[in-house]
C-alpha positions, 0 to 999 in steps of 0.5 A: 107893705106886707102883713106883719104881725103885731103884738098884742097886749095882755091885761096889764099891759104886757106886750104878746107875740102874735108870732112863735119865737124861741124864748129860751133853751137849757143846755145840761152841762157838767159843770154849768160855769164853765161851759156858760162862760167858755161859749159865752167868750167864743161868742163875745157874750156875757154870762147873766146871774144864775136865775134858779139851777140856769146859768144864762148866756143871753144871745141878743135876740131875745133867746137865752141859753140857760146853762144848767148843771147834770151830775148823776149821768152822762150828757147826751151831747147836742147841736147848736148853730149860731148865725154870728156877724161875718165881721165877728166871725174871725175873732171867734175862730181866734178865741177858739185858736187862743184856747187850744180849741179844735175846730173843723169845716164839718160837723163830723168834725173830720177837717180840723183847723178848716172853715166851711165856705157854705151858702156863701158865707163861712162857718166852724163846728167845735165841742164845748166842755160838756160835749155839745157840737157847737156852731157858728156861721155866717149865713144861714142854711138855704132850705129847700 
């Protein structure tokens, strides 16, 4: 049996990570409702009650995206992949197709209204309403 870590508990028993996980990330958007609510309905998520100037979308693995607003200049777009269930994936692209959402096979975003076949699995690049390049795939990316 391999050596996994365990958690350990912090005074006032509090459960703490012996590993280093991503808690949560905020994301600037123009209008935090919005975009919070657009990918959390590609997605098939829920968007969560504001917490401060965050507007989370909670993933289901213990990450939070915590859309938050940013008005006074430009947003300087990003890149987030999802590794999605294969058998939610085709609802996904469907959702996209309802709201006139392109979606491409590549991140250049040069194949509109195609999947990408890679490692096996399938996968779409698409912007949310802030900009960001936004994936969802079904197997992750195999590392050299």
């Amino acid at each position: 049996m391999p050596n996994t870590p365990q958690p350990s508990h912090a005074p006032g028993g509090e459960p703490v990570t012996s590993v280093i996980q991503l808690n949560h990330t905020a994301i600037y958007a123009a209008d935090r409702r919005r975009s919070a609510e657009f990918l959390a309905g590609i997605l098939g998520l829920e968007v969560g009650s504001p917490f401060g100037p965050f507007l989370p979308v909670d993933l289901g693995n213990g990450v939070t995206l915590d859309y938050c607003e940013k008005r006074d200049e430009p947003i300087q777009p990003q890149h987030y992949a999802f590794l999605v269930p294969e058998e939610g994936f085709d609802g996904m692209i469907d959702r996209l197709e309802a709201l006139g959402v392109t979606y491409y096979a590549d991140p250049h975003h040069t194949e509109p209204g195609r999947v990408n076949g890679w490692f096996g699995g399938r996968g779409a690049y698409f912007e949310d309403p802030s900009g960001h390049n936004m994936e969802i795939m079904t197997r992750p990316y195999v590392r050299p």
